[in-house]
C-alpha positions as CSV (number, residue, x, y, z in Angstrom):
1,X,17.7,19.1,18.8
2,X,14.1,18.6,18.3
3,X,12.0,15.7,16.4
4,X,11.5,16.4,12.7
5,X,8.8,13.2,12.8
6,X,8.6,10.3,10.5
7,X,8.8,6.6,10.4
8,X,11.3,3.8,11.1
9,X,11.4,1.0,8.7
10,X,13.0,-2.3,9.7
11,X,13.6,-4.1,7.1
12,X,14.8,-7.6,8.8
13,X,17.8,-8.1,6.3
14,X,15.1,-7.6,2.9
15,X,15.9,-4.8,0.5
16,X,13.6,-2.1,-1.1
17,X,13.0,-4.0,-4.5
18,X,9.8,-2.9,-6.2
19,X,8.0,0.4,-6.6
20,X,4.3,1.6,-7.6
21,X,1.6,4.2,-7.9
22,X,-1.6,3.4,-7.7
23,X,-4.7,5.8,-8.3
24,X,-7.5,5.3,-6.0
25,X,-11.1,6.3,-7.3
26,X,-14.6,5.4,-6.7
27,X,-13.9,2.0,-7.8
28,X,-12.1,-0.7,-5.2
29,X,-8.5,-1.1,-7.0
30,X,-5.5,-3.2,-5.6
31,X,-1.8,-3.4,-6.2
32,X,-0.7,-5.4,-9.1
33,X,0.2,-9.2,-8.1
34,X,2.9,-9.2,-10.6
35,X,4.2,-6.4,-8.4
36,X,4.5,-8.1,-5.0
37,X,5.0,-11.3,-6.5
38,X,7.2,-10.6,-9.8
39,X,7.6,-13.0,-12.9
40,X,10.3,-11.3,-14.3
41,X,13.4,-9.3,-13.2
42,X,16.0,-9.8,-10.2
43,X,13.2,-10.7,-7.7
44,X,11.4,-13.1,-9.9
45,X,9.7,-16.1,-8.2
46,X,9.9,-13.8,-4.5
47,X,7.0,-12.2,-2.9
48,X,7.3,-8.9,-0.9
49,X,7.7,-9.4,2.6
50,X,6.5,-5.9,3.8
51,X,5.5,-2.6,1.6
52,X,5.6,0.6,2.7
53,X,3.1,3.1,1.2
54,X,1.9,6.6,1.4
55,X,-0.7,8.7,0.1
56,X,-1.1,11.7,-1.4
57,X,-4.3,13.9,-2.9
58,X,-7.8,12.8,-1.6
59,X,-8.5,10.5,1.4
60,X,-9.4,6.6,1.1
61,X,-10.7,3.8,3.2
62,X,-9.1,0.6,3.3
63,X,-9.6,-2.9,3.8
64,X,-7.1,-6.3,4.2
65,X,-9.3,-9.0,5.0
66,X,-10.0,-10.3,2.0
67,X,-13.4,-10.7,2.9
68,X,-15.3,-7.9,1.1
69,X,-13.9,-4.6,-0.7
70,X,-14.3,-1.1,1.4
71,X,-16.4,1.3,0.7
72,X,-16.4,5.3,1.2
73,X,-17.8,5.0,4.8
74,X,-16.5,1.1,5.2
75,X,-13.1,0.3,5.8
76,X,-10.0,1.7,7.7
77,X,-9.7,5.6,7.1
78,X,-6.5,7.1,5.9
79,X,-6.3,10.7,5.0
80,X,-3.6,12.3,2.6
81,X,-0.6,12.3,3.8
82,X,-0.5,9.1,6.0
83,X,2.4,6.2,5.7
84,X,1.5,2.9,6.2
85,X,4.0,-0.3,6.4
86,X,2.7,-3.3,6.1
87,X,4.2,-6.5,6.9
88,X,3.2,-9.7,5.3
89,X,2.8,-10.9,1.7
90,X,-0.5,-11.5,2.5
91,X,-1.6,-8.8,3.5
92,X,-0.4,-6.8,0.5
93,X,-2.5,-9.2,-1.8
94,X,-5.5,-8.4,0.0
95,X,-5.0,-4.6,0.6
96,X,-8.6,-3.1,-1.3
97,X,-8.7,0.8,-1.6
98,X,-11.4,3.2,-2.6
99,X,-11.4,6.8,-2.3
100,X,-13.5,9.1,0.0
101,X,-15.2,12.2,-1.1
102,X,-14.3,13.7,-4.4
103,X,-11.1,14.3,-5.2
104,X,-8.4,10.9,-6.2
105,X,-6.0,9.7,-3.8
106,X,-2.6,8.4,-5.1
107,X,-0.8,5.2,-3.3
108,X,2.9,5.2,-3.2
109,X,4.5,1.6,-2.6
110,X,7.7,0.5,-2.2
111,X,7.9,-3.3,-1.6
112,X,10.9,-5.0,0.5
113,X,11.8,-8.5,-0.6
């Protein structure tokens, strides 16, 4: 038998409960809040405890500090392809993307309540 790869998720008794695309351009963008914290629906008035996201089409740089967006040679490099979980509502909120080079990446979420 040999290792196909992947990932392992965890999900510490929370369920996959929200899902989203994001396009990542030139310009810092974010998740939506009312995403990882919804308004409406079955998960109203929860936040997201972890998300899990991948990305497909051009590369990115990313940043979670909150302190300042990233930009294309700042910021935590993740090339298409990549998976990413990240634990913490937190975290989530403060996730700021911008792509690198030309082409647009597109982020993948799904968020675990």
């Amino acid at each position: 038998m040999s290792w196909f790869g992947g990932i392992i998720i965890k999900t510490d008794q929370s369920v996959p409960g929200g899902f989203e695309e994001l396009p990542v351009t030139d310009q810092s963008s974010w998740f939506q809040r009312g995403k990882i914290k919804p308004f409406s629906g079955e998960y109203a008035g929860m936040s997201a405890k972890a998300g899990l996201i991948t990305l497909e089409g051009g590369d990115i740089r990313f940043r979670m500090d909150g302190l300042a967006p990233p930009t294309s040679t700042s910021g935590h490099y993740m090339a298409s392809g990549d998976t990413l979980l990240i634990i913490g509502t937190q975290a989530l909120l403060q996730l700021r993307v911008i792509r690198v080079g030309e082409e647009d990446g597109l982020l993948t979420a799904t968020y675990f309540f």
